[in-house]
Phi, psi and omega in degrees: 000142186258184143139187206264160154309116245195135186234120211238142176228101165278149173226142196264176163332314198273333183127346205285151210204113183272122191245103155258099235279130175229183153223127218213130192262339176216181191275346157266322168271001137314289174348299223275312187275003183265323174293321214264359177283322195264345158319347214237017186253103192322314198289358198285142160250174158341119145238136186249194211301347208253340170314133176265151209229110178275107214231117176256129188269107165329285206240145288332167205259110173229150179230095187261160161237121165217157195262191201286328171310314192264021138293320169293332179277310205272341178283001183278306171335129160330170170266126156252035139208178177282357150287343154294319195310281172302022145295317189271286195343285175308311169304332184319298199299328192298326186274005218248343172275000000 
């Protein structure tokens, strides 16, 4: 997998504000992979649908925001060709472990 360096950013309940590095080709799929990195993470609790979720694109210096809910609407959308399909496909799986 290719893609630019991604810093996913959270602040938890407590206020506390969690950080992790992917490599990543689009801003769902840092998400995707940053949820299922920081799910497998002791200090971590649940994160739910209404977490907001901050992706900073390393080189250039970019900054998005999505919450965890519209990573769930987009892999639920059809693919509109077959490399999203198997993109979303593999984030599925990716979240489901």
């Amino acid at each position: 997998m290719t893609g630019r360096i991604c810093r996913v950013t959270f602040r938890d309940l407590e206020g506390v504000r969690h950080t992790v590095e992917v490599a990543a080709e689009s801003v769902y799929e840092a998400s995707a992979l940053a949820l299922s990195a920081l799910s497998k993470h002791e200090w971590i609790e649940n994160i739910g649908p209404g977490t907001r979720l901050d992706i900073q694109i390393v080189e250039p210096n970019v900054t998005h925001t999505l919450y965890v809910a519209q990573l769930h609407t987009w892999l639920a959308r059809p693919a509109a060709n077959p490399t999203e399909m198997l993109r979303k496909k593999k984030l599925k799986e990716l979240l489901a472990s």
